[in-house]
N, C-alpha and C positions, 0 to 999 in steps of 0.2 A: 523404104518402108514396104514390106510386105503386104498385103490384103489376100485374108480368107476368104474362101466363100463356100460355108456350109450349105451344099444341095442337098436335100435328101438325108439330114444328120441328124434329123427330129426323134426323139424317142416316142415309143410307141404310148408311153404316158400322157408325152406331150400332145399326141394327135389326139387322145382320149379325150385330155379334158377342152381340146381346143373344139373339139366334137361334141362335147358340153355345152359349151358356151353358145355357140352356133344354134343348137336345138333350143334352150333355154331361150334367146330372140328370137326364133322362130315360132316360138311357141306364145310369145311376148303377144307378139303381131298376129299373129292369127287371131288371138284372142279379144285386140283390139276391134278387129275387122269385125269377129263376132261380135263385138257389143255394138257395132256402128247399125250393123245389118239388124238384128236382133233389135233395136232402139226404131230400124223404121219398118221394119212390121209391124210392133207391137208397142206404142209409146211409152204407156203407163203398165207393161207386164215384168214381170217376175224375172225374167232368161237378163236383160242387162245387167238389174241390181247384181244378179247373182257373178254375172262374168267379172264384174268390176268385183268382187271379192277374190272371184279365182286370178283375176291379175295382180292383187295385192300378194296372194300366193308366189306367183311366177318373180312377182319383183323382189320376194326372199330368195328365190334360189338364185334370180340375178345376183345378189349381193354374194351368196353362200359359192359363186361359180367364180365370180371375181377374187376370193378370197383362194381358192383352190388354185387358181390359174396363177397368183400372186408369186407360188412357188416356183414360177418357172426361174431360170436362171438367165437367159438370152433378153436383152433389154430390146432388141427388135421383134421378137413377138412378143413381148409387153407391149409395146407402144402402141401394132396394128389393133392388137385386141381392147386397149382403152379407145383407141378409135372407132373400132365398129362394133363396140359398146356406148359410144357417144354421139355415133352417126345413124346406128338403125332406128333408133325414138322419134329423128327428128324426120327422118328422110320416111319414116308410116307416119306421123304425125303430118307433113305435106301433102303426104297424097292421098289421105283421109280428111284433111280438112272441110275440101268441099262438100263431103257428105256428112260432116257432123252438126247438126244443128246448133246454133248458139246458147248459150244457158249454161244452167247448172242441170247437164242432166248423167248418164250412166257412161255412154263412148267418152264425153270429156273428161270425164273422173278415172277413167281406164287409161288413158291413153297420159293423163298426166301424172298418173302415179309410175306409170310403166319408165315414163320421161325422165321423171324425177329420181328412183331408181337407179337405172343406168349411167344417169351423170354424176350422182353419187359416187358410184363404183367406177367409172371412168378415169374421174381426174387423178384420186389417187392410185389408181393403177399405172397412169400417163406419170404422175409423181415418184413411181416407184423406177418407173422404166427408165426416167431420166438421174437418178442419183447413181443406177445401176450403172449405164452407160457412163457416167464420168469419174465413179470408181474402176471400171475397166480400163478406161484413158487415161485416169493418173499411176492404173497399176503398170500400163505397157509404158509410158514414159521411164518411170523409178526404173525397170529393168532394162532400158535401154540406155540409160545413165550409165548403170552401174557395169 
């Protein structure tokens, strides 16, 4: 059995939208922190409700970045990318926790639509990555039969 290993084989597409995705969570998180920060300066001001809107924002283009990235054809950067689409929610959700206040207030309503979101978009993307990879495995077997 041979094994490939494409270094450096990524099309310039591919590093675009994976340069998408990356900005998009980044942009996720950021926005979290600000509602967290914004929440304890000003309890009852205006700048959280607003953020947690603009995160409902970021968590359309999360879905809309998952969808674009879907195209890729390599079922190993699908798989990474439904991972650190499933992992950066939880892993700013950990270490924002302690500064979030309990309740029903703006950081939590941010931070779990942002959650909710990404896991959305994660699993079936991890779903797509794994039928991809065992379509490629039954296709190298059939021609090694044959």
């Amino acid at each position: 059995m041979i094994t490939e290993i494409d270094s450096g084989s990524e099309s310039p597409e591919t590093r675009k939208r994976l340069k998408l995705v990356a900005a998009v969570l980044a942009t996720g998180v950021a926005i979290e922190i600000a509602a967290v920060v914004a929440e304890h300066r000003n309890p009852s001001g205006f700048v959280a409700a607003a953020l947690v809107v603009v995160e409902m924002v970021v968590c359309l283009f999360v879905i809309a970045t998952t969808i674009e990235v879907a195209e890729e054809r390599s079922p190993r950067t699908l798989f990474l990318v439904s991972l650190a689409l499933m992992a950066t929610p939880f892993a700013s959700a950990a270490i924002l926790s302690p500064f979030t206040p309990g309740g029903h207030d703006s950081p939590t309503f941010a931070v779990l639509y942002f959650t909710l979101a990404c896991v959305i978009s994660g699993v079936p993307l991890m779903v797509v990555a794994s039928v991809r990879f065992v379509g490629e495995r039954r296709k190298r077997r059939s021609s090694a039969i044959e």
